[in-house]
C-alpha positions in Angstrom: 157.7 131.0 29.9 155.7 128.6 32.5 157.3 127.7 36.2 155.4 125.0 37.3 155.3 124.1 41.3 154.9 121.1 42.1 152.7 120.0 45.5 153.0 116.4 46.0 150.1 117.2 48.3 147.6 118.3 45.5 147.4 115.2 44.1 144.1 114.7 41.3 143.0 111.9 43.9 143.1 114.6 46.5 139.5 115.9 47.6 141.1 118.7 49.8 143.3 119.3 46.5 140.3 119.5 44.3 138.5 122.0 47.0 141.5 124.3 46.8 141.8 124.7 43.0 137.6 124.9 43.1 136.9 122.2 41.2 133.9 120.7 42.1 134.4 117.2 43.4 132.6 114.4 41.4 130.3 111.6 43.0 131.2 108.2 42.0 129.1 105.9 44.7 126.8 106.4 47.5 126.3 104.9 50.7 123.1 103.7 51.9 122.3 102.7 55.3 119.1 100.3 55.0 116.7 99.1 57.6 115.5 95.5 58.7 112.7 96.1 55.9 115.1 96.9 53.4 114.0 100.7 53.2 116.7 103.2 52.9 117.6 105.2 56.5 120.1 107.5 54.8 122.7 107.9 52.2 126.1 109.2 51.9 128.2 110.5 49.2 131.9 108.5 48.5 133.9 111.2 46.8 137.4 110.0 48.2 136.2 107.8 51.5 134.2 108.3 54.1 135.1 106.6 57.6 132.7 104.4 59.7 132.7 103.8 64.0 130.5 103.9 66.7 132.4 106.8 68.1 134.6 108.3 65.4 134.3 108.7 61.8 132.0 110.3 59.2 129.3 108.2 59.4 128.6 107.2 63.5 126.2 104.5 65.0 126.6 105.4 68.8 124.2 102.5 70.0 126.0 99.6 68.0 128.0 97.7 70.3 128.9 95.3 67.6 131.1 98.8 66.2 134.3 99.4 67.0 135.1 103.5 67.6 136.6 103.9 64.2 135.5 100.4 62.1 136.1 100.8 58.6 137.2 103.0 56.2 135.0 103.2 52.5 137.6 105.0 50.0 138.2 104.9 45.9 141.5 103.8 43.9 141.2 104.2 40.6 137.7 104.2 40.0 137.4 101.0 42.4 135.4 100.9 46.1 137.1 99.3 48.9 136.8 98.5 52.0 139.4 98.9 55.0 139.3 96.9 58.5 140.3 99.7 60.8 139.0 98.2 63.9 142.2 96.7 65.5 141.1 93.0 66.6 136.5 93.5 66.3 136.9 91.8 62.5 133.0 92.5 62.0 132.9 93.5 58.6 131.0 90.9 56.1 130.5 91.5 52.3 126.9 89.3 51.2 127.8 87.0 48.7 126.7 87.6 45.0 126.7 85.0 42.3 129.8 82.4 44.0 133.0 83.5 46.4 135.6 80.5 46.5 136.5 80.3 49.7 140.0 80.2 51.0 141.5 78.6 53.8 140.2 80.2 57.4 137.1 82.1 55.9 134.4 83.3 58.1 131.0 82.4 56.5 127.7 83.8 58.2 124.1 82.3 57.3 121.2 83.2 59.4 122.4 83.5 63.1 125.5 80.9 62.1 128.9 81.7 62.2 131.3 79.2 60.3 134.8 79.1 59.7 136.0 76.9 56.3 139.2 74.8 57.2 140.4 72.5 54.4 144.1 70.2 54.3 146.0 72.2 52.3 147.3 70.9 49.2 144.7 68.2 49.2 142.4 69.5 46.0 145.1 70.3 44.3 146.5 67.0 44.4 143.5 65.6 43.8 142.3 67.7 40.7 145.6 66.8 39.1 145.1 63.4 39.4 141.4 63.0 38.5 140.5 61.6 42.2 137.0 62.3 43.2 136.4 64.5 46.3 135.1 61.6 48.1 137.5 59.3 47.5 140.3 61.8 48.7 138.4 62.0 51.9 138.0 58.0 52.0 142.1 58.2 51.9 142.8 60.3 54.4 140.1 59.0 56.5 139.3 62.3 57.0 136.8 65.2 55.6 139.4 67.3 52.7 137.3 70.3 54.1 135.1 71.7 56.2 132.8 74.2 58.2 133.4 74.4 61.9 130.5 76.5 64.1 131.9 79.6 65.6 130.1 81.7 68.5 126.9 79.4 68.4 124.2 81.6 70.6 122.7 78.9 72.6 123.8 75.6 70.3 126.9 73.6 71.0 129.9 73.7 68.4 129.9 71.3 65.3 132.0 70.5 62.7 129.8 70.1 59.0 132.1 67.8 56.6 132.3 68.6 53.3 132.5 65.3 51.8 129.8 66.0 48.9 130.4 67.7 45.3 127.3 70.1 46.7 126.4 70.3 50.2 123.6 72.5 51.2 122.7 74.6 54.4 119.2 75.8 55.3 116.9 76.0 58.1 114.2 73.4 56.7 115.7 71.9 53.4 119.2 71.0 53.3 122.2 68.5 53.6 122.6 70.7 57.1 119.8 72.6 58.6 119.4 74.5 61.4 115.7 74.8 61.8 116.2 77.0 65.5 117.3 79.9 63.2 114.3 82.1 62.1 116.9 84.2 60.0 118.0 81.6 57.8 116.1 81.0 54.9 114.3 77.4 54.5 117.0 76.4 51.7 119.9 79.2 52.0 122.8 78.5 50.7 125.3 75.6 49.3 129.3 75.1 49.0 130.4 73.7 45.8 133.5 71.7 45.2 135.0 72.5 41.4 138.4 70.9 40.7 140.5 72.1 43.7 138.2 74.9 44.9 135.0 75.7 47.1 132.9 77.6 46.1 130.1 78.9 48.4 126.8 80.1 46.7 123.6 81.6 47.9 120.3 80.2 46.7 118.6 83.2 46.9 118.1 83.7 50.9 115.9 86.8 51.9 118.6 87.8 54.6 121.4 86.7 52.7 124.9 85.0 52.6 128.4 86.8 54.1 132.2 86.3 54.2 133.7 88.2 56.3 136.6 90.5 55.4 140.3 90.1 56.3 142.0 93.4 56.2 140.7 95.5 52.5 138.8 94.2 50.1 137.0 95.2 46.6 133.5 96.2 47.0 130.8 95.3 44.2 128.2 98.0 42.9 125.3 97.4 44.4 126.8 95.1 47.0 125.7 94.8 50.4 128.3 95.1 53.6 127.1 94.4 57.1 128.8 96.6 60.0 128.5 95.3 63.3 124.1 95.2 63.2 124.3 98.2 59.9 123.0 97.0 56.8 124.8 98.9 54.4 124.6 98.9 50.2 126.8 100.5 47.7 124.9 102.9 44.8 127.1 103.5 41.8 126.8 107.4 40.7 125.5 107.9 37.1 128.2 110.3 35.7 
């Protein structure tokens, strides 16, 4: 004869659960914290989640202003990283592109020192894809771009709106259908927004400091991906079990 007592609270996902029974919790990702030369600073452990502030949290960076007090929670479901926005209006949290990220409607895209925000006419694409009508041609009609980037926070420029009128338009500080050549971060041919059927589809070309979207609420997080906090570099290490 067995009783069994159940404790909603000891759940298996539980890492206070797991430390009461003594099992020894198990590592599945790491947390580095990585320097302007790319060097590692210091690594955490992701067991359940760790949180992230410039006051509060698990992991602190007291002389980032760009933080809010508690940031961002890092936590595991189901054997996948994610991301939480926990900073109640600060919305600093970007993920760096890898490979392409089709961009939806009100996306924050930074490259370099520039801050963009995607707009497009909704519906537009999709018309357009279903009929067979070329991106420039839809624009032509409406006399207006379909979609586009508009400059947010520009640091000394003056805001701009970049059309999106092209199958592939390209962004760089040198080399570019858009360049920015005041913007030492941005690499001399950074990154490009392509249009496929009714999407767009922003890809890096291999910039040294990268390509970010920011994130709106929670969001997957990529092994080996990159996230950057406020001014904190950060890159996730999958845990060889």
């Amino acid at each position: 004869m067995f009783e069994i007592l159940w404790d909603p609270g000891q759940l298996e996902g539980s890492g206070e659960a797991r430390a009461r029974s003594g099992q020894r919790p198990v590592e599945s990702f790491r947390l580095q914290v990585i320097d302007t030369l790319g060097a590692v600073k210091a690594e955490h452990a992701i067991v359940d989640s760790l949180t992230i502030g410039r006051s509060e949290g698990d992991i602190k960076f007291p002389l980032d202003p760009g933080l809010a007090p508690l940031n961002a929670r890092v936590f595991v479901d189901d054997g996948q990283l994610f991301i939480k926005d926990l900073s109640n209006g600060a919305d600093n949290i970007f993920l760096r592109v890898s490979g392409g990220y089709t961009l939806q409607s009100q996306d924050i895209i930074l490259m370099g020192r520039q801050e963009f925000q995607f707009r497009e006419i909704s519906g537009a694409m999709s018309v357009a894809a279903g009929m067979g009508i070329a991106l420039a041609e839809v624009s032509r009609t409406l006399a207006e771009p379909v979609a586009e980037l508009h400059r947010l926070h520009p640091k000394g420029s003056v805001p701009a709106r970049f059309p999106l009128s092209l199958d592939q338009v390209y962004f760089g500080r040198v080399k570019g259908t858009y360049t920015f050549p005041e913007d030492k971060l941005m690499s001399r041919a950074h990154a490009r927004i392509v249009q496929r059927a009714e999407d767009f589809i922003v890809e890096d070309l291999g910039s040294r400091n990268g390509t970010f979207v920011k994130v709106r609420g929670t969001a997957p997080l990529a092994a080996n991906g990159t996230i950057l906090l406020g001014d904190q570099l950060l890159r996730i290490i999958p845990t060889s079990v």
